[in-house]
Every structure is written in C-alpha cells, then in structure tokens.
N, C-alpha and C positions, 0 to 999 in steps of 0.2 A: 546338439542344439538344445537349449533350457526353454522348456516349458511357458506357453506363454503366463502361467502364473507366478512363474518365477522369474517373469520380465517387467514387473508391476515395479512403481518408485520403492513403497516401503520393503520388498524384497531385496531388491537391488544394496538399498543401505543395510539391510540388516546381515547382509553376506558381506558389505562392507565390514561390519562390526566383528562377524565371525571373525572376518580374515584378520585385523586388529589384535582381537581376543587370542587367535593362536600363533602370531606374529610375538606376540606378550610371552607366550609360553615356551618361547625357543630359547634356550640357555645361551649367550653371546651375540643374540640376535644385534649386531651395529651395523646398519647399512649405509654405503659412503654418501651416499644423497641423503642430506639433513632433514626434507620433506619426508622420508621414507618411514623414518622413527615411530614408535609405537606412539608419542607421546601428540609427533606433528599428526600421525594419520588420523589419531580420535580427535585434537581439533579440528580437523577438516572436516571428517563426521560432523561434527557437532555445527558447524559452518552449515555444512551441506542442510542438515535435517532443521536447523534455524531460515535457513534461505526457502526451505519447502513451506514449511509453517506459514512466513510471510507472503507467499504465493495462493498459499490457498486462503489465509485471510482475505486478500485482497479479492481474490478472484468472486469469492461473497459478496463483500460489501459493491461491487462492480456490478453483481447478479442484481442484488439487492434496489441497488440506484435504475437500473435497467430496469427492472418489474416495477418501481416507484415509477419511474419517467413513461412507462408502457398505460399505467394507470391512471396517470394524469392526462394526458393527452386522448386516449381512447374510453375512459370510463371505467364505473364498475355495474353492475346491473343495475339500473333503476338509477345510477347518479351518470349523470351527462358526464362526458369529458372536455378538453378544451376545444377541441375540435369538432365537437356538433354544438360547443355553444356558440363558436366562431361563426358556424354555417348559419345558426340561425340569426347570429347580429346581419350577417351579409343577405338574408333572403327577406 
C-alpha cells in the first residue's frame, strides 16, 4: 500500500510520466490498444495535468467570489455590511 504522500494528485501524475518515460524506453514497445501508446498516454498526461490546472483556477477564483460575497454582506471592521445597513433601514 503507497504512502499517503504518494497518494497526493501531483504524485500520482508524476508516476504517470515515469511509467510513460520507461514505456518509451522499451525497445518494440506496440501495444494493441491505440490508447496505450507512448505518444496517446503523454496526451492524456497532458489532458489530465491541463484538466487539474483548470480545477484549481476555478476553485480560486470560486474562493475568491465567496470571500468577496462574505465581505459584502457582513462587513469589514469599521465598514458596515449590507446586512446591518439593512437592519438599520428596518429599525
């Protein structure tokens, strides 16, 4: 069983690559599934490690909006938010 640091995403791809890397280096290496080829598997790498990128952008700019919308509505020290300026139109 592998280590949990070697259960981490960018682990994971990067023993992708190994196995790639010495898939490359077997003399005759043609395997009958077209996917399998050295050339399909580092696109798919590549697939994969473009697919995480766009994950973790997102997953920021998502943080981002959420701390923006957290801050508007509740304040920052000293500046009201929308919701105690609300309370005070209503009282």
């Amino acid at each position: 069983m592998p280590s949990t640091s070697e259960q981490t995403f960018g682990n994971k791809l990067q023993h992708g690559r190994d196995l790639n890397t010495a898939l490359g280096q077997i003399v005759g290496y043609s395997p009958d599934n077209p996917d399998l080829t050295v050339a399909a598997l580092g696109l798919f790498l590549l697939d994969v490690e473009a697919a995480n990128n766009l994950v973790a952008s997102t997953g920021q700019a998502l943080s981002d909006a959420r701390r923006d919308r957290r801050m508007t509505y509740f304040g920052d020290s000293g500046t009201p938010g929308l919701g105690t300026l609300a309370g005070r139109v209503r009282d």
